[in-house]
C-alpha positions as CSV (number, residue, x, y, z in Angstrom):
1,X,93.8,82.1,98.7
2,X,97.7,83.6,98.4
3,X,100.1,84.0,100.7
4,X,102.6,86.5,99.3
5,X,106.0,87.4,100.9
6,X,107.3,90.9,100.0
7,X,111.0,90.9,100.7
8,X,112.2,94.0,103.4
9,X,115.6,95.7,103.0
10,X,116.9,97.9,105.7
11,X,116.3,99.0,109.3
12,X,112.5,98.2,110.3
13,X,110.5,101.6,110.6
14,X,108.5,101.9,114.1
15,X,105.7,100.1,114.2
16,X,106.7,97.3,111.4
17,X,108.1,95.1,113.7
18,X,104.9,93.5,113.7
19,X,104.7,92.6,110.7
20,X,107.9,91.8,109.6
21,X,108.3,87.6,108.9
22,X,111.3,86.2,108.8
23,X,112.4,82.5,106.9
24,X,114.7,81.0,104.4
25,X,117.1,83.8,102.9
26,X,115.3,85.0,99.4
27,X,116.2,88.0,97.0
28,X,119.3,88.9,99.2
29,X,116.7,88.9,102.8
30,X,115.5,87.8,105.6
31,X,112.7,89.6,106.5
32,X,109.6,90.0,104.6
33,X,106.1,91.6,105.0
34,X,103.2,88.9,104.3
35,X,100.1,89.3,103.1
36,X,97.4,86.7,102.1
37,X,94.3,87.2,99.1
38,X,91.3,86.1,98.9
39,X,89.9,85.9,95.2
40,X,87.5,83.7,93.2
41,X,88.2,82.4,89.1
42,X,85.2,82.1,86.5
43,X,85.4,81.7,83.1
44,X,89.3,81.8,83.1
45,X,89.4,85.6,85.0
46,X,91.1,86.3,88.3
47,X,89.0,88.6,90.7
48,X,90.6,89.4,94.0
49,X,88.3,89.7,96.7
50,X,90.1,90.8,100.1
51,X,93.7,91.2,101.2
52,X,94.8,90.9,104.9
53,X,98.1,91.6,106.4
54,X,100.3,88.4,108.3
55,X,101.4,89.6,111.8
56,X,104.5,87.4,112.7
57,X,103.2,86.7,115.9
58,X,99.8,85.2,114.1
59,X,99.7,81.6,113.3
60,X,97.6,80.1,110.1
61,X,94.8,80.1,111.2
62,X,93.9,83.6,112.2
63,X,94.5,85.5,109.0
64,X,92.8,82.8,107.5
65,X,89.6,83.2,109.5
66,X,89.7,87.1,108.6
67,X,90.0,86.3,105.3
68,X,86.9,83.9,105.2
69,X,84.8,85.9,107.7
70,X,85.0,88.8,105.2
71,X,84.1,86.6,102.3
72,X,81.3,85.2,104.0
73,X,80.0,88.7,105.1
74,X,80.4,89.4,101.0
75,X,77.6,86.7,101.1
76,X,80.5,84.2,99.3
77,X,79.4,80.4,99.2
78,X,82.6,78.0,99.7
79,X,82.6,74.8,97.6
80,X,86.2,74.3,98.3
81,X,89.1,75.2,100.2
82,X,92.8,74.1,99.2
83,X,95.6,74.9,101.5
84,X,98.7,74.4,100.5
85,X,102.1,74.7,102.5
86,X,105.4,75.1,100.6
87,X,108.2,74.6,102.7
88,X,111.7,76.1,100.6
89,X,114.7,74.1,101.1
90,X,117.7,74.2,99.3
């Protein structure tokens, strides 16, 4: 799984409030629009699977569970699962 941040420039449009994130100041921004993938590698080839959108009021754990609850509904088997948390300081 990926967690991508897409930066935002400009006024929010109604209804993105929502969705907007906000952290560390990147590419000239504050805010950001988050989505993560789901996607499985075999024989050196990336397929993406699913995409779901972060709401900023979400924690983890329940864009994960959308993620995996699709996946699983695929019929997907999960051998492993990394998680990993960058923090950016500078």
């Amino acid at each position: 799984m990926d967690l991508k941040l897409v930066p935002s420039y400009g006024e929010a449009k109604a209804g993105e409030e929502a969705f907007l994130l906000s952290g560390p100041a990147q590419e000239g921004t504050i805010p950001f629009f988050g989505y993560t993938s789901r996607y499985v590698s075999k024989k050196d080839k990336r397929f993406t699977l699913g995409l779901t959108v972060v709401r900023c009021q979400e924690g983890l754990v329940p864009f994960l569970d959308r993620l995996l609850v699709r996946f699983f509904r695929l019929g997907g088997k999960l051998l492993w699962l990394y998680i990993w948390i960058a923090s950016a300081t500078r």
